[in-house]
mmCIF file of the C-alpha atoms, coordinates in Angstrom:
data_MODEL
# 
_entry.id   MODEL 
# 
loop_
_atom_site.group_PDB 
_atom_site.id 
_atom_site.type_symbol 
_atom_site.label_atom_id 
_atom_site.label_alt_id 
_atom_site.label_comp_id 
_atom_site.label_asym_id 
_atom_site.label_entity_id 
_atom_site.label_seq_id 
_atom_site.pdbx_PDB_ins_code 
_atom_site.Cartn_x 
_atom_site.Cartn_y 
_atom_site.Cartn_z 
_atom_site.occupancy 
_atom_site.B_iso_or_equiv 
_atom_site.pdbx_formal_charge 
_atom_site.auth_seq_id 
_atom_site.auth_comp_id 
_atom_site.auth_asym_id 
_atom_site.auth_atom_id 
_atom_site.pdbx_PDB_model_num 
ATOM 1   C CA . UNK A 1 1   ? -13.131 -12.526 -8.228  1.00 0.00 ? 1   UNK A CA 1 
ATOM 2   C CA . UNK A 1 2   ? -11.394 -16.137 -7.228  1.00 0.00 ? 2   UNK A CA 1 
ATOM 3   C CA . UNK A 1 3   ? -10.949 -17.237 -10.337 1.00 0.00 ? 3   UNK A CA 1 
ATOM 4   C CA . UNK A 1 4   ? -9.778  -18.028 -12.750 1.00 0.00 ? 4   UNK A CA 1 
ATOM 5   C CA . UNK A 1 5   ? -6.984  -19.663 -10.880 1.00 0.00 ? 5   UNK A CA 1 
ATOM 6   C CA . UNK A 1 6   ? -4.080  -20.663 -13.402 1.00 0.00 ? 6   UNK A CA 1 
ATOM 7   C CA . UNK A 1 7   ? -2.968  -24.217 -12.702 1.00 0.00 ? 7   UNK A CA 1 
ATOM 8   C CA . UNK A 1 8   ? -0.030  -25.738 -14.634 1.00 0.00 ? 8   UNK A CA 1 
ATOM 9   C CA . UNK A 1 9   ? -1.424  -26.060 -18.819 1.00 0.00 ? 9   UNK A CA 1 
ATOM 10  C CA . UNK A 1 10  ? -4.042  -23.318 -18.339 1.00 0.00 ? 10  UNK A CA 1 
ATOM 11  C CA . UNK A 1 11  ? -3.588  -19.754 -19.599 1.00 0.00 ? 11  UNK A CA 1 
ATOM 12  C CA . UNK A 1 12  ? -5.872  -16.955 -19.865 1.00 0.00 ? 12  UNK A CA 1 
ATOM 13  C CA . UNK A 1 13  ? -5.700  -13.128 -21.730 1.00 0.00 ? 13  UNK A CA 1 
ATOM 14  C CA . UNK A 1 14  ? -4.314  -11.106 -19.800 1.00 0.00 ? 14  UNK A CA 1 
ATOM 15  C CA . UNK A 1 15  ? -4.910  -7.905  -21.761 1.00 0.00 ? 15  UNK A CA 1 
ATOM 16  C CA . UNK A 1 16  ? -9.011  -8.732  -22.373 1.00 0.00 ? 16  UNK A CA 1 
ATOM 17  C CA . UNK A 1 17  ? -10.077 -10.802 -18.655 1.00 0.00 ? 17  UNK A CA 1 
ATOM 18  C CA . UNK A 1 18  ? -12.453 -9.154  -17.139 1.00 0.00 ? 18  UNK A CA 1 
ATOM 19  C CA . UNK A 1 19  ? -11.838 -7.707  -13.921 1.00 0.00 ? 19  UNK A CA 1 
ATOM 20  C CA . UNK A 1 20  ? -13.902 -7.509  -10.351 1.00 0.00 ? 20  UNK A CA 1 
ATOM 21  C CA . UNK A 1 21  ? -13.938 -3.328  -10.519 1.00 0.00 ? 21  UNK A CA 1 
ATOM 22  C CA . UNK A 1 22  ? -14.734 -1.978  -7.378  1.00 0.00 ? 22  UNK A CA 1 
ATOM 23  C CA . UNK A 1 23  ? -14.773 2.447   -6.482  1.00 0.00 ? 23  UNK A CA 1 
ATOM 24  C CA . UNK A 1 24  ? -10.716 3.238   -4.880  1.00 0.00 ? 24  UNK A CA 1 
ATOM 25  C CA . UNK A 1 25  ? -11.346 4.336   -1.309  1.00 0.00 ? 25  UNK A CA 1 
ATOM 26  C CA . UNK A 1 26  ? -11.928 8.642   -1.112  1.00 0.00 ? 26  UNK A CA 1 
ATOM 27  C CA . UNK A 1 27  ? -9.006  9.280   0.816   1.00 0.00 ? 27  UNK A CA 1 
ATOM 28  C CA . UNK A 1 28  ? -7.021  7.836   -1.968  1.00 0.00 ? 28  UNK A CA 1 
ATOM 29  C CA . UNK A 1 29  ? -8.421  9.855   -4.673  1.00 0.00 ? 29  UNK A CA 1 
ATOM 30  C CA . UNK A 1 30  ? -6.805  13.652  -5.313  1.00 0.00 ? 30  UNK A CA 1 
ATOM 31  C CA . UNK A 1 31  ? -8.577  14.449  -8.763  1.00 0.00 ? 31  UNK A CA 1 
ATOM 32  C CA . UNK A 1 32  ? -10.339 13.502  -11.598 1.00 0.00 ? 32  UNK A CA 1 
ATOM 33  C CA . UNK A 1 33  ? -12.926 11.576  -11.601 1.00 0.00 ? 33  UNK A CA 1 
ATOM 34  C CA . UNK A 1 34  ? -14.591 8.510   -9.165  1.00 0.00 ? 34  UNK A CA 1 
ATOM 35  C CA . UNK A 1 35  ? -11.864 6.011   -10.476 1.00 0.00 ? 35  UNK A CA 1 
ATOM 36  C CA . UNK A 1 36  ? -12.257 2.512   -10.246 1.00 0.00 ? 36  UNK A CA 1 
ATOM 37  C CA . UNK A 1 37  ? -9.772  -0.691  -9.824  1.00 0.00 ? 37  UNK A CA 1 
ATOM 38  C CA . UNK A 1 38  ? -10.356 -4.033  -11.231 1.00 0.00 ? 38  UNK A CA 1 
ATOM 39  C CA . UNK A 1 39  ? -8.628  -6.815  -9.338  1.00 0.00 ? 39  UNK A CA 1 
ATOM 40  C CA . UNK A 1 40  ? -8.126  -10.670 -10.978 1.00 0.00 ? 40  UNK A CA 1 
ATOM 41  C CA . UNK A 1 41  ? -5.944  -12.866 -8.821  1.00 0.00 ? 41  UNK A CA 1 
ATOM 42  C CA . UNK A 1 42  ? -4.378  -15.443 -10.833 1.00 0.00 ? 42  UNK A CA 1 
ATOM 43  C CA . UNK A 1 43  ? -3.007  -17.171 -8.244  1.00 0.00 ? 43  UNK A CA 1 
ATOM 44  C CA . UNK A 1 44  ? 0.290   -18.320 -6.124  1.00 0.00 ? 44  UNK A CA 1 
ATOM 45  C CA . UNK A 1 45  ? 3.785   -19.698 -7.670  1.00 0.00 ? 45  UNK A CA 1 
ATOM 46  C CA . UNK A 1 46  ? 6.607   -20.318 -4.842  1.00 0.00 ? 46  UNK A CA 1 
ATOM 47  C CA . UNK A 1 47  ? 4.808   -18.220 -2.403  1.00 0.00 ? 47  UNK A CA 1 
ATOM 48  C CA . UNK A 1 48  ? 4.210   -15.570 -4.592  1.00 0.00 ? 48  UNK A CA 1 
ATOM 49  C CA . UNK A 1 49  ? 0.967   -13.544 -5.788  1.00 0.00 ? 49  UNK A CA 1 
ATOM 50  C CA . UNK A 1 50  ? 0.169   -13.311 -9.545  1.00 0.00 ? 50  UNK A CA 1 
ATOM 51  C CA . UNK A 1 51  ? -2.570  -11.231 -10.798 1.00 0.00 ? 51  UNK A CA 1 
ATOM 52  C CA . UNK A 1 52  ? -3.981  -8.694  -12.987 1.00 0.00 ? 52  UNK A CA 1 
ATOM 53  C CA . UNK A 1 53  ? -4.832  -5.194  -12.101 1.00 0.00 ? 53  UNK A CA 1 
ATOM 54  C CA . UNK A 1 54  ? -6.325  -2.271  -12.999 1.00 0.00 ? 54  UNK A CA 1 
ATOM 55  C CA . UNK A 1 55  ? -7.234  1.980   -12.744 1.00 0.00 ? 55  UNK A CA 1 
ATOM 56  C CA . UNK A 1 56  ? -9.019  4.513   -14.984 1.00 0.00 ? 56  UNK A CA 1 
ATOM 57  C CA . UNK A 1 57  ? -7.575  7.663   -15.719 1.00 0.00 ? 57  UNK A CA 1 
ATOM 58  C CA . UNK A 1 58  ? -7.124  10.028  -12.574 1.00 0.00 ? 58  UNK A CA 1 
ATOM 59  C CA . UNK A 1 59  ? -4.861  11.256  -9.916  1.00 0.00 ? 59  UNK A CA 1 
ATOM 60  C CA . UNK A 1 60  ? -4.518  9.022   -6.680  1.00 0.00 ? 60  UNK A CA 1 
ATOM 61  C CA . UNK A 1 61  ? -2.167  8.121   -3.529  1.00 0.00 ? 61  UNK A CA 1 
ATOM 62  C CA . UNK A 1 62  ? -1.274  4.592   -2.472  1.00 0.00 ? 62  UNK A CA 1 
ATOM 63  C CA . UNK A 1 63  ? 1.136   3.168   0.101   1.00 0.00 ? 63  UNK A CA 1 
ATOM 64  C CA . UNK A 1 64  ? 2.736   0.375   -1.845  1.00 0.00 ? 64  UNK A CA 1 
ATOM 65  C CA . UNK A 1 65  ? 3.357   -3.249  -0.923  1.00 0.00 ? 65  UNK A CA 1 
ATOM 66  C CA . UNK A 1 66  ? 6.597   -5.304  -2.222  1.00 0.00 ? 66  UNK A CA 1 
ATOM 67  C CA . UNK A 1 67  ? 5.750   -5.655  -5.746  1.00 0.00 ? 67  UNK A CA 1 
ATOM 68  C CA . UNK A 1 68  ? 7.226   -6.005  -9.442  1.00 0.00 ? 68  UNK A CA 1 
ATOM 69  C CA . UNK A 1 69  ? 4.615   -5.276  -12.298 1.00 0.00 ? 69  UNK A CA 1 
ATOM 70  C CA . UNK A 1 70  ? 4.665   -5.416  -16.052 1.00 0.00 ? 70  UNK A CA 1 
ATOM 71  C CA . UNK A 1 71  ? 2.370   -2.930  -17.828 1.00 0.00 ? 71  UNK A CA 1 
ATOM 72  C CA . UNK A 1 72  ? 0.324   -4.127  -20.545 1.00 0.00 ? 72  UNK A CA 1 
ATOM 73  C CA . UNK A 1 73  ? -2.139  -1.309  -21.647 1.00 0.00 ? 73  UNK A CA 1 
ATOM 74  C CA . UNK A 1 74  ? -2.139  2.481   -20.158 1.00 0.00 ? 74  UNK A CA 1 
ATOM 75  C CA . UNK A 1 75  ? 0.289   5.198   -19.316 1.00 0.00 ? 75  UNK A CA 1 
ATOM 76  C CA . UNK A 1 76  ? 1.139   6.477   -16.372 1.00 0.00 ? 76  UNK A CA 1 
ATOM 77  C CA . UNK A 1 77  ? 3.325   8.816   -14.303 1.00 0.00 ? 77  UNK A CA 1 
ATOM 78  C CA . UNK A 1 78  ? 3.907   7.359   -10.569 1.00 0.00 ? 78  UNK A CA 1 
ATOM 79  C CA . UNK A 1 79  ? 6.125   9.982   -8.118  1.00 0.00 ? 79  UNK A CA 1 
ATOM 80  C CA . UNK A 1 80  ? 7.535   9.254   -5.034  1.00 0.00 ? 80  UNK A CA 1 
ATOM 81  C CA . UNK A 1 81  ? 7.282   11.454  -1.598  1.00 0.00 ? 81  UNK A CA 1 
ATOM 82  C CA . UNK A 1 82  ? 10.811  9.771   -0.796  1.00 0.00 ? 82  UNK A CA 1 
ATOM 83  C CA . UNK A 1 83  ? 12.212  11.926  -3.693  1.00 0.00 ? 83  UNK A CA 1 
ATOM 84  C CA . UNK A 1 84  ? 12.510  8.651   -5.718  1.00 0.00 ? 84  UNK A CA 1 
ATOM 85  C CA . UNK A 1 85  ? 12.737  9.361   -9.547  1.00 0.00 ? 85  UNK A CA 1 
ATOM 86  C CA . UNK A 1 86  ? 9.115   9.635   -11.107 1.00 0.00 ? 86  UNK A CA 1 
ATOM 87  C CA . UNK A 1 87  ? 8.484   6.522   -12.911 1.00 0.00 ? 87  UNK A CA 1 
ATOM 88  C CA . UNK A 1 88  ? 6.594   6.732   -16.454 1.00 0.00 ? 88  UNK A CA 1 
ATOM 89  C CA . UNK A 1 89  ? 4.423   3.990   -16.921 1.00 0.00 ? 89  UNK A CA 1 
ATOM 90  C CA . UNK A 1 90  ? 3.722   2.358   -20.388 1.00 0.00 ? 90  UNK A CA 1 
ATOM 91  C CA . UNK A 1 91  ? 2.925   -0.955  -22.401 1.00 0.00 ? 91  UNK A CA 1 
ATOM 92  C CA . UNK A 1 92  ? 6.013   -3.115  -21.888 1.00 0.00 ? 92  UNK A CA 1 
ATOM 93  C CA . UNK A 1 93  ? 7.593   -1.399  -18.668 1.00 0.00 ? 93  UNK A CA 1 
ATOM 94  C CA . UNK A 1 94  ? 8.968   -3.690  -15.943 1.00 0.00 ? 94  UNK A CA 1 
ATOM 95  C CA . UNK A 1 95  ? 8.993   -1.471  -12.433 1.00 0.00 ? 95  UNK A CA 1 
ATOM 96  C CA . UNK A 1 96  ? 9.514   -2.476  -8.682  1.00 0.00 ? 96  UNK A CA 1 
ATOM 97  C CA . UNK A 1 97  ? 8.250   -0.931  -5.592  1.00 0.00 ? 97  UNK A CA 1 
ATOM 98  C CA . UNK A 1 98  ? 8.935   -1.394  -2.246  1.00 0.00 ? 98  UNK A CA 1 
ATOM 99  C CA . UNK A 1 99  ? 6.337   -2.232  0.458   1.00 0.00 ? 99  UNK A CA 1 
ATOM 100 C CA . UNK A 1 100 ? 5.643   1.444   2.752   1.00 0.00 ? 100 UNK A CA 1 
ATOM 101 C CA . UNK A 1 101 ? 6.576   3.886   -0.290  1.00 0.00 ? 101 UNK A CA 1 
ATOM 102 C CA . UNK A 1 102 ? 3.873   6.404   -0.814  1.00 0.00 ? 102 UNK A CA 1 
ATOM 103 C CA . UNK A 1 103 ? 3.252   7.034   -4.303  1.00 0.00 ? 103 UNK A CA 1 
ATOM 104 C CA . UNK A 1 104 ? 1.152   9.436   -6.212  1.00 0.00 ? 104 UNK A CA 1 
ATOM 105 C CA . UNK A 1 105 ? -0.272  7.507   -9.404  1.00 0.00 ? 105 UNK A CA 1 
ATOM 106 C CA . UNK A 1 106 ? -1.283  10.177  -12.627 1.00 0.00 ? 106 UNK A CA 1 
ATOM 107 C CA . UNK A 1 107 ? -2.653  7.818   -14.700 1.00 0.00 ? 107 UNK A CA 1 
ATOM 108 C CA . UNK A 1 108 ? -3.736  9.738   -18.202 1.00 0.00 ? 108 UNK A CA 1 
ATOM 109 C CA . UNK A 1 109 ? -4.907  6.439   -20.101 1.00 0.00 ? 109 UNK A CA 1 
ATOM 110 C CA . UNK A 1 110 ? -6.190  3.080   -18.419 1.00 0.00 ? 110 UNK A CA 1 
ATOM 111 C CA . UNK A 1 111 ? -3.435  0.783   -16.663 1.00 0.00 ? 111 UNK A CA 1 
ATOM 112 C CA . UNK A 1 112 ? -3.441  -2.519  -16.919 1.00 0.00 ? 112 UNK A CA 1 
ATOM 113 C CA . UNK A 1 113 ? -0.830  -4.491  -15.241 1.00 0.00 ? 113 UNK A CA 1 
ATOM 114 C CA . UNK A 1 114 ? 0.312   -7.890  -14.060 1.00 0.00 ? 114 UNK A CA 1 
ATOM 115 C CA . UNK A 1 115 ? 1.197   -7.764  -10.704 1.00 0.00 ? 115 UNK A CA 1 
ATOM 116 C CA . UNK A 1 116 ? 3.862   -10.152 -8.576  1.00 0.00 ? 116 UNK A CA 1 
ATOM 117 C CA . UNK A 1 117 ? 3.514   -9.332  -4.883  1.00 0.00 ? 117 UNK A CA 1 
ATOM 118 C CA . UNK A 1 118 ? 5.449   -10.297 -1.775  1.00 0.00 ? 118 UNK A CA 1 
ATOM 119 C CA . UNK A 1 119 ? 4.216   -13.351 0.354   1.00 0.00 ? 119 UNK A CA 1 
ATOM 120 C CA . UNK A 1 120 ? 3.537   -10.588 3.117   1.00 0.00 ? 120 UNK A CA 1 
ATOM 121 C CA . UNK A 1 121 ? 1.513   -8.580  0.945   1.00 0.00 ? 121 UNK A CA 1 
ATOM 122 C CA . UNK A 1 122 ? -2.209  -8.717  0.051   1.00 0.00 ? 122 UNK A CA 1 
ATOM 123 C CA . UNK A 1 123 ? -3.711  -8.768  -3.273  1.00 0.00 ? 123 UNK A CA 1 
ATOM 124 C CA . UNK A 1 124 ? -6.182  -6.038  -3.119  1.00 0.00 ? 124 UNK A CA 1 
ATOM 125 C CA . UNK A 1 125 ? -3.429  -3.757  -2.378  1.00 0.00 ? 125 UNK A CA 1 
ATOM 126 C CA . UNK A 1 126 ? -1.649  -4.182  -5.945  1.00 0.00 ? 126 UNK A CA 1 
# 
């Protein structure tokens, strides 16, 4: 989905947008069942990517791009193979990861999350 596209005075709900849901790639899924991701871009503010983002309950692997997020719905535990401390995931948490990190996301309630990504990274990879 392209829009909607925030431009200075506009504003949209974050927490009840619909989202673009597409399935998550097999070799990212370890259990639980087929989840999906919704993606809404929001747009760009000093060369960074805004958006909204979210997965249904399950157990999946992602390499991570340079991101901060804010949680506003869900729980979640994410580990780290780098022997990061496990982050716990849940409405109001403010996390950073760093672009390469492979995760392991057990999500136990739908995430919803805004997303601020690195000018090198790609939106459908929040």
């Amino acid at each position: 989905m392209t829009g909607p596209q925030l431009t200075p005075g506009t504003a949209t709900d974050a927490v009840a947008a619909p989202l673009d849901r597409s399935p998550l790639p097999e070799d990212q899924v370890i259990s639980g069942p087929e989840p999906t991701v919704g993606n809404l871009p929001l747009g760009a503010l000093a060369g960074v990517s805004v958006g909204i983002w979210e997965i249904g309950p399950s157990v999946t692997r992602d390499v991570e791009a340079d991101e901060m997020f804010v949680v506003l719905t869900g729980s979640a535990t994410v580990s780290f193979e780098d022997g990061t401390p496990d982050l716990t995931l849940r409405p109001g948490t403010v996390a950073r990861l760093l672009v390469g990190q492979r995760t392991r996301w057990a999500v136990t309630e739908t995430l919803r999350k805004i997303y601020v990504l690195a000018p090198a990274a790609k939106e459908d990879t929040a």
